[in-house]
N, C-alpha and C positions, 0 to 999 in steps of 0.2 A: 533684498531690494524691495520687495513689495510688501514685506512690511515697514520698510521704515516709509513708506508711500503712506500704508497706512496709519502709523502714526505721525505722520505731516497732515492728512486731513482732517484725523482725528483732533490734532491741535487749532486747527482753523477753526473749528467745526464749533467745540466744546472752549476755547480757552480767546481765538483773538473775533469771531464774530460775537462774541455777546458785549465784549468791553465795547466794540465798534458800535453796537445796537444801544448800549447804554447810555453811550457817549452822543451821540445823535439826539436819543429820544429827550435827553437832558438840555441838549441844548434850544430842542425846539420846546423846552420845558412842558412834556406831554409826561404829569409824573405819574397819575396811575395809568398808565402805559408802561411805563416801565417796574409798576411793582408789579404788572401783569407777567412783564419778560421777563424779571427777577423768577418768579413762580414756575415758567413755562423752564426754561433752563435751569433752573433748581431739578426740578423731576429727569428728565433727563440724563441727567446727572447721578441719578439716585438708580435710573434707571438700567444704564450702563452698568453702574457698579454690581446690581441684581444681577444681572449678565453672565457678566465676566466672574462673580463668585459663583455662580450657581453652576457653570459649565467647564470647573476644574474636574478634573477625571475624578470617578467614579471610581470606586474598587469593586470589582466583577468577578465572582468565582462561581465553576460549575460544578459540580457533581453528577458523575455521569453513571448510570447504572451496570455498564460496560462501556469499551471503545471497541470491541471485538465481537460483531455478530454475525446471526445467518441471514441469510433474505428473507426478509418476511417479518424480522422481529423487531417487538418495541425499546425506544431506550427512553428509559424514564431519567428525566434531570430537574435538577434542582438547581435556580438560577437563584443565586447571594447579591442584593444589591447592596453593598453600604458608603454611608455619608463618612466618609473621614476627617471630615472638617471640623470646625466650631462655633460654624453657621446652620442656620437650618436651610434648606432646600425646599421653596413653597412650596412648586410644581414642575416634573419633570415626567415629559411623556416618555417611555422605555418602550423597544420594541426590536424582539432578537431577528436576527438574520437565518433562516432558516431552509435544507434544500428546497428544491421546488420538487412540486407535483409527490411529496408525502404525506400521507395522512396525518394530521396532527389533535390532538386531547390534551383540554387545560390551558391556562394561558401563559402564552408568549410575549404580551405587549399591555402594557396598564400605566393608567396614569397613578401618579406617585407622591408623597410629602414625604420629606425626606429628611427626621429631625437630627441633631448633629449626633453624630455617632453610631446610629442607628441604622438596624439592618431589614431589609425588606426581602420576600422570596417569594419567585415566582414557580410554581410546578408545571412543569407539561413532559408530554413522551409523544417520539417520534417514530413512527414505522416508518424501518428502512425497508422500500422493497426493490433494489436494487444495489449489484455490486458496485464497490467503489470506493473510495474514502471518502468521506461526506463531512463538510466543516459544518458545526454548528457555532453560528456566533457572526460576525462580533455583533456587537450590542448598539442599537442605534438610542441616543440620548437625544431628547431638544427638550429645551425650557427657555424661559423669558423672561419678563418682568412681571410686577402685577397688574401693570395699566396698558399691558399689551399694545408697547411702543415698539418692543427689539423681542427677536424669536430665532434662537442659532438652535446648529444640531451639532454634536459630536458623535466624532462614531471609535468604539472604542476596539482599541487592535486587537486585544486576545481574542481568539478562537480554541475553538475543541474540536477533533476529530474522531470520527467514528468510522470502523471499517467493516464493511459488508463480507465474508469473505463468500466466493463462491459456494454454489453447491457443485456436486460430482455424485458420480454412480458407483455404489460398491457391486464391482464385475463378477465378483464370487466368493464366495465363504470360503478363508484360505484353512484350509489342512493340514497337518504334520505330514512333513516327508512328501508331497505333492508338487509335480512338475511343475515350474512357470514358465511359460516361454515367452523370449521376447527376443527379435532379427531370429537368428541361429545361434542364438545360447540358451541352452538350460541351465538350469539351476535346483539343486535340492536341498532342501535344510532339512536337520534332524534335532532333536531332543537330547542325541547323546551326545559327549563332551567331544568325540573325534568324529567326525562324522565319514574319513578320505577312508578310501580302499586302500589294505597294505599290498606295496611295491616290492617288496622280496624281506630276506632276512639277512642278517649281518652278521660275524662272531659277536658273545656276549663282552661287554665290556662293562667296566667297575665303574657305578655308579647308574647303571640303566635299572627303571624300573622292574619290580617284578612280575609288573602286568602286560609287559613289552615283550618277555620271552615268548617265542614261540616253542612251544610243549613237544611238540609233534616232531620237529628238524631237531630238536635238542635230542628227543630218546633215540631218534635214528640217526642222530652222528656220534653219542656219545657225550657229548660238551653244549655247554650252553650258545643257544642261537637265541639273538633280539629279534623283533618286528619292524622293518623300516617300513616308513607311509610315505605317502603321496603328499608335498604340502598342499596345506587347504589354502582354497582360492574362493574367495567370497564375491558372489554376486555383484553386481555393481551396475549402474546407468544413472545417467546426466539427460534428465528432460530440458530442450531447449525451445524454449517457445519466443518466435519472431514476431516482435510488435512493433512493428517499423510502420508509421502510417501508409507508406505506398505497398505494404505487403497486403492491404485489404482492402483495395480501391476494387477490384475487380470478382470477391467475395459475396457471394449471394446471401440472403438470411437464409435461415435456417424453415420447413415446414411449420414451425410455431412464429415464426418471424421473429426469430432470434438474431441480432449482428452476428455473422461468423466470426469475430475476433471475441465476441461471447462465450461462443460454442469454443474454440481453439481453451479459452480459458478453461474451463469445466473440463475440458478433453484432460489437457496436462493435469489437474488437480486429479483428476479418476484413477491415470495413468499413476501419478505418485502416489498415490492411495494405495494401491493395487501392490504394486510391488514394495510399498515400505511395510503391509499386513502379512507379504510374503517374508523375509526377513531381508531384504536387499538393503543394500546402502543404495540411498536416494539424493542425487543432485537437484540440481535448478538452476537456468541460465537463461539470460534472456537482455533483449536491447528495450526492453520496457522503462518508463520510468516512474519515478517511487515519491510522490508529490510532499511527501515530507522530508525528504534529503535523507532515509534513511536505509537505502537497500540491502537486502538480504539480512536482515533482524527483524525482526518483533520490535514492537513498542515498551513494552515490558524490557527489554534489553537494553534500548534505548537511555529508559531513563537510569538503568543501575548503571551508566557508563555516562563520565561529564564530557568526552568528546562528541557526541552521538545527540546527547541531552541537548547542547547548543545546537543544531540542525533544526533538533525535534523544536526547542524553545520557537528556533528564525520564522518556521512554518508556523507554528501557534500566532506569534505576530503578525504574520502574513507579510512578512518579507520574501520576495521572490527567491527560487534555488534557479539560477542559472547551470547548474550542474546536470550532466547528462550521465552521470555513471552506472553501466549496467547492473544486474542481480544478477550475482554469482552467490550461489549457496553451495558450496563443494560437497561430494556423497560423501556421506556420513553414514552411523547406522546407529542414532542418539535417540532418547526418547522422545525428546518433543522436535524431530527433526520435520515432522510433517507438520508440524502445527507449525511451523517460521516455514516453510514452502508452500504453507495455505492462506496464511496471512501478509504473505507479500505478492500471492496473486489476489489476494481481495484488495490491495492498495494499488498495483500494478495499473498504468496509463498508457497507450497510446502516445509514442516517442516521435522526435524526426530529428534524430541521433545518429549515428551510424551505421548501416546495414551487417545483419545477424551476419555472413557468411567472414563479414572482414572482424568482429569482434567475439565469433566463437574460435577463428584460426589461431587469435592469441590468448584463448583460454585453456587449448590443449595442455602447456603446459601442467595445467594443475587439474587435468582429466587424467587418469590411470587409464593404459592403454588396453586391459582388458574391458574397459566399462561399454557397455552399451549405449551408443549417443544418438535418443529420438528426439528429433526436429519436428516442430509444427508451424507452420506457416501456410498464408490464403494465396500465394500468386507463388509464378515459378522464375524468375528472370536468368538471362547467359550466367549473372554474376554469380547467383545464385547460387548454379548447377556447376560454374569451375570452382568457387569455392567447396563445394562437399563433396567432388570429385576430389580438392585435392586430403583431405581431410578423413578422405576413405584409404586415400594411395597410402595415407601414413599407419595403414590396420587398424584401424577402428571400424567395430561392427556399428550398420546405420540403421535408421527406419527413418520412412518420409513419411511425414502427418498431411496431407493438402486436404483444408479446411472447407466443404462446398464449395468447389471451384473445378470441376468436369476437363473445363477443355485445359486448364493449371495440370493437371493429373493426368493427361495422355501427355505433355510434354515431358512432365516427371519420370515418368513411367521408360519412356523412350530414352531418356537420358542416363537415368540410375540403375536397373534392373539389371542392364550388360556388366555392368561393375558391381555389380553382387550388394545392390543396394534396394533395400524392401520398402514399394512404396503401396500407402492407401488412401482412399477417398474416403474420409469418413462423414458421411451423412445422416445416420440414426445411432443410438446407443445400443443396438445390437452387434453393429456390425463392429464398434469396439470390444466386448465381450469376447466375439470370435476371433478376432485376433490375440487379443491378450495370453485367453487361454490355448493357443493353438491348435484349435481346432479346423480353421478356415485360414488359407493362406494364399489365398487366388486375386 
């Protein structure tokens, strides 16, 4: 509707006031008047068409130095302008969209001639110094005519993103065969192929190996005795970190004036750090959300998959994701498992989705009931605490994270501790340390 508005007054404007202007001036026979208006609408005319050819899309491509950083570092890009027409482009102002409050080197924004075919490039690098995903783009175009009658701008949709991923503390330099604790489970790995203690011995049977007899029950019964073991039970835990916006309404920063949904970040990236260097299988869960429609993958993942790819493409465009679907990462114990639980807390957002207690109750199913499930969240609510009451009823060992929040953690405290559920106040990075390695459990 409002364009065909617009082209009804464009037709006035351009096609039935100049005959009406002609036709007048003709009749009151005022003729160089009207070779005047001939001229004045002639340009016009010429002018529009400049316009409207000159502000058909651009082709824009970046080069980005990475899309996966640490805080603090630079990304250098390479912005591609080209003409793909078979006009030329006198002048067009360019000028990228870029976060705010970054340092930036090189330039972003330049005026332009733009012959047909022909490629232009701009260099700049941006320090991220903060976590996040961060679009760089899109690309703000204007240009006009040359008698500087008509002046539009376009702005063109693709974007790039770039992810901060947090920093985190490495709690201790893990060792072979060296205790980890975490709730009331330990855990030991070893270097050797069996690591269980043997459970008794068995009569020898055809087909057991030779390394399985036990030597000792053999010469003292006479006949061959095997080794039975204990099966191995491998370590395991699912960090769930709550990012529900009303779970950090009442979170204090931190002594460097950090937001504690910050700090909650870094905590969990330390925490899976920690135990994926120990040899644990490491999850990740969370009500966060993932602003490129892609949770619980990498970008890298993304694009070697074409379902995932359109998502990642919709957000490039900056077409909205109405979707609210959690990051679920299931424990694993892959090589690059911490590197996709570190880079979907470097993209990870502040949600107002669902609340953690009602959408980790329906994750249990694809938790193993031996794993270890820590919670981290800034406020304590009823809902909360009957949720991970019920959650505990079902034998899962817990730990409560409460994020800079004092009076959140005596409720905590009062609630979980009688149900055999461990909770802490974490306010500095030592007093994770001490917990991790159990040395402190008060």
């Amino acid at each position: 509707m409002k364009n065909l508005k617009k082209y009804i007054s464009s037709f006035l404007f351009l096609g039935v006031l100049p005959v009406f202007l002609v036709a007048l001036f003709f009749f009151l026979k005022m003729g160089l008047l009207i070779l005047c208006l001939y001229a004045f609408f002639f340009l016009v005319i010429i002018s529009r068409v400049m316009v409207g050819l000159w502000l058909k899309p651009l082709d824009v491509k970046r080069e980005l130095s990475g899309d996966v950083v640490s805080i603090g570092q630079s990304v250098q890009v390479i912005l591609k302008i080209r003409n793909p027409h078979f006009w030329p482009v006198f002048w067009a102002y360019v000028e990228e969209t870029l976060p705010q409050n970054m340092p930036l080197e090189g330039v972003s924004k330049r005026l332009l001639f733009l012959p047909p075919k022909h490629v232009f490039h701009l260099y700049y690098s941006v320090k991220i110094n903060k976590r996040g995903c961060h679009a760089l783009g899109p690309l703000v175009v204007e240009t006009g005519d040359l008698f500087g009658l008509f002046r539009k701008t376009r702005v063109d949709k693709k974007r790039d993103f770039v992810t901060a991923v947090p920093e985190y503390s490495v709690i201790e330099e893990y060792q072979v065969g060296q205790n980890r604790w975490l709730g009331d489970y330990t855990a030991e790995r070893s270097i050797f192929d069996d690591p269980s203690r043997i459970r008794g011995v068995r009569e020898y049977r055809r087909g057991d190996a030779l390394k399985r007899i036990h030597w000792k029950s053999s010469a003292r019964a006479g006949r061959l005795y095997t080794k039975v073991f204990d099966p191995v039970m491998e370590a395991s835990a699912t960090v769930v970190l709550d990012f529900h916006k009303d779970s950090w309404k009442g979170a204090r920063p931190d002594q460097k004036g950090q937001m504690a949904s910050e700090v909650a970040v870094q905590t969990a990236c330390s925490i899976c750090r920690y135990l994926w260097d120990g040899g644990w299988k490491v999850g990740f869960f969370s009500n966060g959300r993932d602003p490129l429609g892609i949770p619980g993958i990498t970008i890298a993942q993304a694009r070697a998959s074409d379902s995932f790819s359109e998502a990642l493409h919709a957000a490039r465009m900056g077409w909205k994701d109405e979707s609210l679907a959690p990051i679920s990462i299931r424990a694993r114990r892959f090589q690059d498992q911490f590197q996709i639980i570190h880079e979907n807390l470097g993209r990870i957002e502040i949600s107002d989705g669902l609340p953690i207690e009602t959408l980790l109750f329906e994750e249990l199913p694809y938790i193993e009931r031996q794993q270890v499930i820590v919670v981290l969240t800034g406020v304590i609510t009823d809902s909360f605490i009957s949720g991970m009451l019920r959650v505990r009823a079902l034998g899962y060992r817990m730990m409560i994270f409460v994020i800079n929040n004092a009076i959140a953690q005596d409720v905590a405290f009062d609630a979980f501790v009688p149900h055999g559920i461990e909770v802490y106040n974490l306010e500095h990075e030592r007093r994770l340390k001490e917990v991790a390695t159990g040395r402190r459990f008060l």
